[in-house]
Structure formats: structure tokens, C-alpha cells
C-alpha positions as CSV (number, residue, x, y, z in Angstrom):
1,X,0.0,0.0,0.0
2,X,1.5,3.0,-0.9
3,X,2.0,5.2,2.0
4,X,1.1,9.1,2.0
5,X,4.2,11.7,3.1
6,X,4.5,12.7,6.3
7,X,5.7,16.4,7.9
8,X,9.0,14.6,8.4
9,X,9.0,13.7,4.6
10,X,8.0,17.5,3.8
11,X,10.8,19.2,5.9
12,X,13.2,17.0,4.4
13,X,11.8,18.2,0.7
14,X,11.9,21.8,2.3
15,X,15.3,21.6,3.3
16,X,16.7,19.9,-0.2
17,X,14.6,22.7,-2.2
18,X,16.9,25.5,-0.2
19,X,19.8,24.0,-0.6
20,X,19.1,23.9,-4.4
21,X,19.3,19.7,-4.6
22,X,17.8,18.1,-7.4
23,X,14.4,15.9,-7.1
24,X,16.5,13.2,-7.8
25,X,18.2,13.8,-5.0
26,X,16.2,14.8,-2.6
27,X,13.8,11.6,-3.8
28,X,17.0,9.4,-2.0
29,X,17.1,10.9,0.6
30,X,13.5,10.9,1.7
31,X,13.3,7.5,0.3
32,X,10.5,8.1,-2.5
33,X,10.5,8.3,-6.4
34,X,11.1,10.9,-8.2
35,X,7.9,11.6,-9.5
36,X,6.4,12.3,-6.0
37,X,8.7,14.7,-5.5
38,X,7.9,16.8,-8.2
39,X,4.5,16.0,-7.7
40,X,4.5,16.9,-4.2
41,X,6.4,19.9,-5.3
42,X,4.6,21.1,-8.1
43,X,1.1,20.9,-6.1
44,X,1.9,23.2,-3.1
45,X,3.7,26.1,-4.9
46,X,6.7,25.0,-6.7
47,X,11.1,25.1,-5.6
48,X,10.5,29.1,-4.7
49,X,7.3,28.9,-2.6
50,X,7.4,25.2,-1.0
51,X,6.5,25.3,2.9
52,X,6.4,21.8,4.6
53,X,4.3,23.4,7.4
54,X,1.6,24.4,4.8
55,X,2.1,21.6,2.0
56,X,1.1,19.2,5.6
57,X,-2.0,21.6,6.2
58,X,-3.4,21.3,2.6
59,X,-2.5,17.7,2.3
60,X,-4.1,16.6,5.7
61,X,-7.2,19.0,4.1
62,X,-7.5,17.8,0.9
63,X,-7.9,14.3,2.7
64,X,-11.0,15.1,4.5
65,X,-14.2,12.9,4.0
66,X,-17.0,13.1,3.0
67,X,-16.1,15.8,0.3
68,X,-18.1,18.3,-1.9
69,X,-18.3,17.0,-5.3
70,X,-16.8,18.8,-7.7
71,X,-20.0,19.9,-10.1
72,X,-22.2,21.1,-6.6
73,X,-19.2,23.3,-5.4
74,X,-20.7,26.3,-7.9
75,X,-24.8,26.4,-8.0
76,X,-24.2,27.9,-11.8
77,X,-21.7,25.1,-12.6
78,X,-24.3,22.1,-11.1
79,X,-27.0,24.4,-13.5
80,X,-25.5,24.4,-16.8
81,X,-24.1,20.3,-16.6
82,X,-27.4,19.7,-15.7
83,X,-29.3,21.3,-18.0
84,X,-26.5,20.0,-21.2
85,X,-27.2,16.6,-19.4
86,X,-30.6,16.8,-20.2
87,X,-30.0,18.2,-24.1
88,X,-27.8,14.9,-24.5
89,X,-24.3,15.7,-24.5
90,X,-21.6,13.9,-22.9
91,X,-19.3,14.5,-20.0
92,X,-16.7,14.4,-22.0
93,X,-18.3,17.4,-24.6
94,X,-19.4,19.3,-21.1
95,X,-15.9,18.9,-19.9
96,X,-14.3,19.9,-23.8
97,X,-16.9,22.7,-24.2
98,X,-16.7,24.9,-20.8
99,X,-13.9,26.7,-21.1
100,X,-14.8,27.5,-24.5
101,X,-18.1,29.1,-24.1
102,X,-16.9,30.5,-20.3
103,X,-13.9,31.2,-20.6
104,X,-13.9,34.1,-18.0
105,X,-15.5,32.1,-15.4
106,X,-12.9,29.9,-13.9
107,X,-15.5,28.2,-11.5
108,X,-16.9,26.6,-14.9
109,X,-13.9,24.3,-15.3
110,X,-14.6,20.5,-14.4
111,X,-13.2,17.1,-15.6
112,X,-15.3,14.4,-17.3
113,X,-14.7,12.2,-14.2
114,X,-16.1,14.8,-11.7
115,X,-18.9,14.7,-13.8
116,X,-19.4,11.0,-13.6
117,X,-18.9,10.6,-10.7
118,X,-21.4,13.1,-9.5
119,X,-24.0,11.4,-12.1
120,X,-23.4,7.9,-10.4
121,X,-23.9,9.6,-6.6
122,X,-27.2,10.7,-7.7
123,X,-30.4,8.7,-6.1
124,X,-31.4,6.1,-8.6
125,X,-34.9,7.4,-8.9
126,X,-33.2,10.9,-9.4
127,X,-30.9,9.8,-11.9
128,X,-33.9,8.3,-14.1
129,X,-36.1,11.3,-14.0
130,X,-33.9,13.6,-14.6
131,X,-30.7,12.3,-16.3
132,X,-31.9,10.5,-19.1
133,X,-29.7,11.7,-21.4
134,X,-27.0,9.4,-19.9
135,X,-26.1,7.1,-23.1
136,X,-25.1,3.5,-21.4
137,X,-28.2,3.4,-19.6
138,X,-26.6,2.4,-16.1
139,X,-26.7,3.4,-12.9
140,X,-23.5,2.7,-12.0
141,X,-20.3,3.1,-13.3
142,X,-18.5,0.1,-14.6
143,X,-14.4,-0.4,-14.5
144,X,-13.3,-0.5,-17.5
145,X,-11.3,-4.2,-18.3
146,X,-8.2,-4.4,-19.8
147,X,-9.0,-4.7,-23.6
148,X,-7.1,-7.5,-25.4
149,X,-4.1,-7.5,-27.2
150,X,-4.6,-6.4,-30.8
151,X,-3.8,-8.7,-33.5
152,X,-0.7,-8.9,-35.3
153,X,-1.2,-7.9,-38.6
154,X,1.6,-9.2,-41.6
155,X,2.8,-6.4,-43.5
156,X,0.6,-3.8,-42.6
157,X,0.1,-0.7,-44.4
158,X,0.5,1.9,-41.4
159,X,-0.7,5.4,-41.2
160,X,2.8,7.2,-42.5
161,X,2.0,5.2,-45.8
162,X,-1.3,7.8,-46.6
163,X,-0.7,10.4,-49.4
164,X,0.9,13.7,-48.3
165,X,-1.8,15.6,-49.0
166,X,-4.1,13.6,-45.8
167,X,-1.7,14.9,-43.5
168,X,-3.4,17.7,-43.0
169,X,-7.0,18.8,-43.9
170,X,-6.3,21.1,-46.7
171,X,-7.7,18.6,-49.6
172,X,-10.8,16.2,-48.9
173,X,-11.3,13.1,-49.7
174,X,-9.6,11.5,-47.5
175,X,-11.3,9.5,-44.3
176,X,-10.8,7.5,-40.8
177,X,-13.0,4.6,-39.9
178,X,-14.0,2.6,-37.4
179,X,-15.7,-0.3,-35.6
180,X,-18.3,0.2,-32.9
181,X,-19.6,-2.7,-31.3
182,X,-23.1,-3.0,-29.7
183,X,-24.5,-4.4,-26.6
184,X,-23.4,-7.5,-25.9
185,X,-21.3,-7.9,-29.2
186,X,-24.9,-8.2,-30.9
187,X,-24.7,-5.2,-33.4
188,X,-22.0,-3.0,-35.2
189,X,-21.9,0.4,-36.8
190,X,-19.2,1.6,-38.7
191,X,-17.9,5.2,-38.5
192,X,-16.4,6.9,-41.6
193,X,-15.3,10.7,-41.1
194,X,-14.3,12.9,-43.4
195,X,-11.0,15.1,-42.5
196,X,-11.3,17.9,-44.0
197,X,-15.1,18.3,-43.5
198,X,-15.8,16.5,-40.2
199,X,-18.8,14.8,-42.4
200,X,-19.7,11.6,-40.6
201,X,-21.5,8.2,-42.3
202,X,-23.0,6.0,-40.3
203,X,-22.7,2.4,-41.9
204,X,-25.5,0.0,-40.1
205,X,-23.9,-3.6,-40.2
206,X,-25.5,-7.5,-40.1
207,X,-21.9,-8.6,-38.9
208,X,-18.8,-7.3,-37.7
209,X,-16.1,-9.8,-39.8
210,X,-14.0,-8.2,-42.4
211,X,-16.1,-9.2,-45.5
212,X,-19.4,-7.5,-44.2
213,X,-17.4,-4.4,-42.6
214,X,-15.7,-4.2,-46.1
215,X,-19.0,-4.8,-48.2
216,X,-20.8,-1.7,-46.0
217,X,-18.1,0.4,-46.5
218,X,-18.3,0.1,-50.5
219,X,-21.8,0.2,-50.0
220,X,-21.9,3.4,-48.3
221,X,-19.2,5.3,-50.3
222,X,-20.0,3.7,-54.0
223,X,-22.4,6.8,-54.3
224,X,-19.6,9.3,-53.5
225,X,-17.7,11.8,-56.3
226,X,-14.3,9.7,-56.6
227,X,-12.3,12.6,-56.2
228,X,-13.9,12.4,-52.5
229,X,-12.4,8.3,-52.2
230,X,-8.9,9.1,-52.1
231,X,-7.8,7.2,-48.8
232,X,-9.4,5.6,-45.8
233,X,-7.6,4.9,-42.4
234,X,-8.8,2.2,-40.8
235,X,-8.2,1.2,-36.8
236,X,-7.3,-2.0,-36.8
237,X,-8.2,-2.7,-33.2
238,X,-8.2,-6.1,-31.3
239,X,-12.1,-6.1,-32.5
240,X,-11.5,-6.2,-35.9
241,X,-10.7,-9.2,-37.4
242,X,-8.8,-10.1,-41.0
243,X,-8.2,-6.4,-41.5
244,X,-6.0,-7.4,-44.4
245,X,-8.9,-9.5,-46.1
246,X,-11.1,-6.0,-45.8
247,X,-8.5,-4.0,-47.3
248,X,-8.1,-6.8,-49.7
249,X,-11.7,-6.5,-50.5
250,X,-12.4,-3.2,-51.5
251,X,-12.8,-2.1,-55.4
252,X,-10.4,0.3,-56.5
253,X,-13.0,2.5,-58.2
254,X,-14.3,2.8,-54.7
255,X,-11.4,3.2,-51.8
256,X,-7.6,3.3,-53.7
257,X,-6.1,0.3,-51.3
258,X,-2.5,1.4,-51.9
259,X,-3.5,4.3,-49.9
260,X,-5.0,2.3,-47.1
261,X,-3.4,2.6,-43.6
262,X,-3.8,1.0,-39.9
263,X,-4.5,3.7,-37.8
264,X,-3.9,4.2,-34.6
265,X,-6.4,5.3,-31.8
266,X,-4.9,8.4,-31.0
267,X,-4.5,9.5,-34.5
268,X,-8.2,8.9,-35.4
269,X,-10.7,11.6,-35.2
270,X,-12.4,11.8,-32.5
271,X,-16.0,12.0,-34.0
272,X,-16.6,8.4,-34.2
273,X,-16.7,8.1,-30.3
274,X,-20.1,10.5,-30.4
275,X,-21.8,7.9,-32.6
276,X,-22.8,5.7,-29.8
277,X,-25.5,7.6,-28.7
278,X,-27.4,7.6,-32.3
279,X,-28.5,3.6,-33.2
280,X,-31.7,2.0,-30.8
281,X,-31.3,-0.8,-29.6
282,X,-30.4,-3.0,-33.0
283,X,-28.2,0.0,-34.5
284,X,-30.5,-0.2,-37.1
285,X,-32.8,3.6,-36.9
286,X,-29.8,5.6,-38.5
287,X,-32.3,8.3,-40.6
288,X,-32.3,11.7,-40.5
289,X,-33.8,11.3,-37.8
290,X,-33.8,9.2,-35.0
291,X,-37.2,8.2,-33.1
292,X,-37.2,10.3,-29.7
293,X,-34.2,12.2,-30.1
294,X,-36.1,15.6,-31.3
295,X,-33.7,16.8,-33.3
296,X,-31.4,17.1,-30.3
297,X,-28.4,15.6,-32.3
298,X,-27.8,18.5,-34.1
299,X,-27.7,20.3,-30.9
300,X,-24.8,18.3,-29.4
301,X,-20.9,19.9,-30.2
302,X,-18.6,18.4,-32.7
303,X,-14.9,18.7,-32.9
């Protein structure tokens, strides 16, 4: 169990800091890494204002329970989460968005977490009638498992390999896709997103093997000017399976496969993570309209 520093451990920090020692070595001396020295450091003032007297009094303060959560510390805060709860968007688009359309109001500044977690303290009857918006439908939160290993892939084509012109988002035509599973593994939607444009397809799936992701894909982009086919980026996760089949598979006249890559998830766009919230039950109502939502999708920020 990792144990929390004491005054001792501070004044010993305090006296390194004065006489100019690095972290490093002040982290031998007290015994600790590195890291939680400039951690420690960093959070109570930094190498020209560090006391040990007052880094103790906010440590021994900030450990305190029960605590305030985070969204009820500011009545306006708690008002305008709410309110975006209710209107659909995420915790994550909240979290993204605040500082953006407040950014003069530093009490308007919470994380995603703080937001979940103040979702999942709420009363279960509370949570139903009021935050319905919330898209997994639980009541609790769930710990995410460790996903598995993604497959190794001979010869793949990686992301470096696109044209020059997809590095940036100058000329269209160019897209990232990806795989989202349903409930249970039961349905898939794929994602395609345009770079340039941010324009988003929605490609409702009977299967989630290569052949039938591939097949949707030339479905849904067969209709498209072929200047606008130029490249597609595919993330190859540990979901996807015989990702070199799918590439395989698709017709030249549709998606160029020499200009096919294996993207990575950080490199993706982050659209295709919003998506979630748009197919019922079967991911099959994917109109311009979806039954219930009231036009509230077009409400909801994009990147």
C-alpha cells in the first residue's frame, strides 16, 4: 500500500529545495521516487514557494471525507451540466466545451470524471427522471477491463503510408473509420469521417467480420464523387478481425487500397466516439432522424 508523506518527509523536501538539490536527489534521501517529489512539489507552490508546514495543512485537508463533489461546489456550474445533461451531450463534450463558451469564469472548469462521478452519486430514482440523457443506460459506473491484445497484422500498411496531401486537412477526400460494437457484441456500426469536412457516415452492419465491414463500406461510399475516395484509415483494433482480407476487398474504383493505412487510436478523429448515442437498440434507426431524439443531435458539439 503505498504510503502518503508525512511532515518529516516534507521538511526534508523543504530543506533539499533550499539548498538547491535536485528531485532526484532529494527523492533518495526521503526514500521516495522521483515523480512524487515533483508531484508533491509542483502541487503546493513549486522550488521558490514550498513550505512543509503548509504543503502538511493542505494535504491533511484535501484528505478530508465526506467531500463536496466537484459539479455542486458552484450552484451555476451544477445548472449548466445539468441542464447539457438533459439536451444529450456527454461528460466528455461538457468537460471539452466549458472553457470555450466560459472562458472568464474559472468556476466553470470541471473534468469528465467529476462529472461521472457526480451522475453515479445521484439517487437512482433521481438519476432516471432527470438524467436521461445518460447514453449507457446504467446506474452505476463500470471499471473499464483491460482490452485485449490487438492482433498482429503481416505487412501492414501503417498510417505514415497515406498520401501527403491527408496529413493535414487542406484537400478532402480522405477518411478515418472505425468499428463500434453494440450491446453485448450483438450489433456494429461503422464510423467513416471525413477530414477535411468532419462529415460523418453511419454504416449500419449485419456482422462485424471483415467481409461484411468491407462490403458496408463500399456500399456506403460507391455513391460518393471519386475525387472524395482518395484514402481511408482504418483502426485495426483487437475487434477487428482479418483487417487485411477487408482491405483486400475493397474495389479500386471505390477506396484506392494502396493508400490504405492502420491507424492508430490516438490518431483517429475523435468523432466516431459520439456515434454511440445515435443507433436504438439493434443500431438499425440511422435516418435523418432518430425516433425520440427531437432533433437534439444536431444540438450536441462536434470537434
Amino acid at each position: 500500500m503505498r504510503e502518503m508523506l508525512m511532515l518529516s518527509d516534507r521538511e526534508e523536501i523543504s530543506r533539499g529545495l533550499a539548498e538547491g538539490l535536485s528531485y532526484k536527489q532529494i527523492a533518495s534521501v526521503v526514500g521516495r521516487d522521483r515523480s512524487v517529489i515533483s508531484r508533491e512539489v509542483r502541487r503546493h507552490g513549486g522550488r521558490h514557494e514550498y513550505r512543509a508546514a503548509a504543503a502538511q495543512e493542505r494535504a491533511l485537508a484535501a484528505r478530508e471525507r465526506p467531500k463536496q463533489f466537484a459539479v455542486d461546489r458552484h450552484p451555476r456550474l451544477r445548472g449548466i451540466v445539468h441542464a447539457l445533461l438533459r439536451r444529450g451531450w456527454s461528460p466528455a463534450s461538457i468537460a471539452g466545451r466549458l472553457p470555450t463558451e466560459h472562458p472568464d469564469d474559472e468556476a466553470c472548469r470541471v473534468s469528465h470524471e467529476a462529472i461521472y462521478q457526480w451522475i453515479y452519486a445521484t439517487p437512482v430514482s433521481t438519476l432516471a427522471r432527470e438524467l436521461l440523457a445518460l447514453r449507457s443506460g446504467r446506474t452505476a459506473r463500470r471499471g473499464g477491463a483491460k482490452p485485449p491484445p490487438a492482433p498482429r497484422i503481416k505487412d501492414p500498411t501503417y498510417i505514415d503510408a497515406r498520401p501527403a496531401d491527408a496529413q493535414g486537412r487542406a484537400v478532402p477526400g480522405h477518411w478515418e473509420g472505425d468499428l463500434v460494437i453494440g450491446k453485448n457484441g450483438k450489433t456494429a456500426v461503422a464510423t467513416l469521417v471525413e477530414r477535411t469536412s468532419r462529415f460523418l457516415v453511419l454504416v449500419p452492419l449485419t456482422g462485424r467480420d471483415a467481409l461484411t465491414v468491407g462490403r458496408g463500406v463500399i456500399a456506403a461510399t460507391s455513391g460518393l464523387p471519386a475525387h472524395m475516395r482518395a484514402s481511408l484509415a482504418w483502426d485495426c483494433g483487437g475487434r477487428d478481425g482479418r483487417p487485411r482480407h477487408r482491405h483486400q476487398g475493397l474495389d479500386a474504383g471505390v477506396l484506392r487500397p494502396p493508400t490504405l493505412a492502420v491507424g492508430t487510436r490516438q490518431q483517429r478523429e475523435p468523432q466516431p466516439h459520439r456515434p454511440r448515442v445515435l443507433p436504438e437498440r439493434h443500431g438499425h434507426h440511422l435516418g435523418p432522424e432518430i425516433p425520440g431524439d427531437g432533433g437534439l443531435r444536431h444540438q450536441r458539439p462536434t470537434p
